[in-house]
N, C-alpha and C positions, 0 to 999 in steps of 0.2 A: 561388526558395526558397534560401533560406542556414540552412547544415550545418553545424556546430562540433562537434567532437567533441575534447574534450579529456581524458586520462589521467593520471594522478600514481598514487603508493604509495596514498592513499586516498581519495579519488574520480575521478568522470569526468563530465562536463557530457553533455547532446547540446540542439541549440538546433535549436528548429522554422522560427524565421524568420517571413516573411509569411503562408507558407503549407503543409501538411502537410494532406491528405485520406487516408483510410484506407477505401476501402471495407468492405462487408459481405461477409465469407468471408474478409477479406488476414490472412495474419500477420503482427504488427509487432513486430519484439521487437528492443531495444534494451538491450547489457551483461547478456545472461540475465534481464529481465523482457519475459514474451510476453503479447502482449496480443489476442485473436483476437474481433474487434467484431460484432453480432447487428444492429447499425446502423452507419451511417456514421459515421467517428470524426474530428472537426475540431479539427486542433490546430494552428491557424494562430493568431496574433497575439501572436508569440515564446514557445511555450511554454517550458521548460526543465524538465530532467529532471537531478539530482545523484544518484550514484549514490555512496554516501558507505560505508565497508568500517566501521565501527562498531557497535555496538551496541544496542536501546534498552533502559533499565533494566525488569526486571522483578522477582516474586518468585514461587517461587523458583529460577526462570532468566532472565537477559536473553534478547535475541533473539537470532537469529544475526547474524555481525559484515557484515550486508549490509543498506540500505535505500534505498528511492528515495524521493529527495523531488524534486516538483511544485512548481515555484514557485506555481501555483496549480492550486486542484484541478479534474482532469478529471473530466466526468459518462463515467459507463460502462458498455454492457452487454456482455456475452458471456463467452469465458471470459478468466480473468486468472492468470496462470501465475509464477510465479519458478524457475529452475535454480539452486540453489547450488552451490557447494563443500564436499565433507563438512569441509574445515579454516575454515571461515566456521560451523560448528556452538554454537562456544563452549558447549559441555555440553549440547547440545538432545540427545533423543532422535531421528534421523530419522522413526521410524517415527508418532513425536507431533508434527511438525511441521503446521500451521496456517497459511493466510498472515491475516495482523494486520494490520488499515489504520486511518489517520486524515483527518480531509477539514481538520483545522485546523494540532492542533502535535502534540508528543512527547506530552502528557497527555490526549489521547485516542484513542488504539488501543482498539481492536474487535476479539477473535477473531472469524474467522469459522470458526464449525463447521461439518462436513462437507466442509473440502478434500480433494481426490484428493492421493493421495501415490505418487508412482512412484517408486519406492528404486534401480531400476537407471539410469534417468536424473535423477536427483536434482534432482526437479520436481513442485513443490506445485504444483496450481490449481484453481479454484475456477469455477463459473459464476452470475456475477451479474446484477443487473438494477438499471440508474439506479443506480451505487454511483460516489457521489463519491471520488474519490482525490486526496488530497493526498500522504501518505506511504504506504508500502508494506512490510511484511519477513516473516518467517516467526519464529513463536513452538513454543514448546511449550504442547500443548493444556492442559496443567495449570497455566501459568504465570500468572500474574496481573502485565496491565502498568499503570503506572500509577495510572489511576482504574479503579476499582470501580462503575459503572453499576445501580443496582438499579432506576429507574425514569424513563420517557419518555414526554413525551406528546409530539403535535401538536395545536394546534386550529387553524383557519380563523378569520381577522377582514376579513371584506373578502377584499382584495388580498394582505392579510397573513399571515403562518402565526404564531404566539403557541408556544415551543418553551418549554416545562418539564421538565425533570430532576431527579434526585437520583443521590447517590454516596452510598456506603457507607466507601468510604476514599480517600481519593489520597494520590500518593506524587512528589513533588517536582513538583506542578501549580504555576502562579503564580498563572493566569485564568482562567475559559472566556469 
């Protein structure tokens, strides 16, 4: 297994290598994102994890100045945690913090509602099931990021899954 773990003023890598196994029950938490898996968690075939001290655009608050980006998105169940820093807040409320994911780019964040919020150890989490993660951060539950989502299907074609959407607004999207 090969370990990198690299730091600067605004981000910090960590690199999975050939191989990374996470049992059922381990805690894994890497730069205050904790990840505690209901299944085995396989993050072999170099994953990489940027842990980048910015912000993502919102209205009418960005996010806090913390997010993880996945080079590519892991599937995930169990719970899934962030610690911040109250000065990583950039005007959030603590008490309305949320964590926000996207399995693609910056223009599509997801609140997820009903995160736990523990205000004395400053740790959102949430418990999921099969949640694709590509990026990661903590929002204010009232903030709107990016795209606006008012409608999603799935159908089955075969083998295939056929994905339909609609938006109501985006806000500096390129593609989906």
């Amino acid at each position: 297994m090969l370990l990198t773990v690299t730091s600067l003023a605004v981000r910090a890598q960590f690199v999975t290598g050939n191989s990374l196994y996470v049992k059922i029950g381990t805690t894994f938490s890497v730069d205050s994102l904790v990840l505690n898996p209901i299944e085995d968690l396989n993050l072999s075939n170099n994953y990489s994890l940027m842990v980048e001290h910015t912000a993502v655009p919102g209205n009418p608050n960005a996010s806090i100045k913390k997010k993880y980006v996945f080079n590519n998105p892991i599937n995930f169940s169990g719970n899934v945690g962030v610690i911040y820093d109250p000065a990583e807040l950039n005007g959030n409320a603590e008490s309305l913090l949320e964590l926000a994911n996207s399995w693609s780019d910056e223009s599509g964040f997801v609140t997820m509602s009903g995160s736990a919020r523990d205000l004395g150890k400053h740790l959102v989490s949430k418990d999921v099931a099969d949640l694709d993660i590509r990026l990661l951060t903590l929002v204010n539950a009232q903030s709107v990021l990016p795209v606006t989502l008012v409608g999603f299907e799935a159908e089955k074609e075969g083998r295939n899954v056929q994905l339909c959407w609609k938006t109501s607004s985006e806000t500096n999207s390129d593609f989906f």
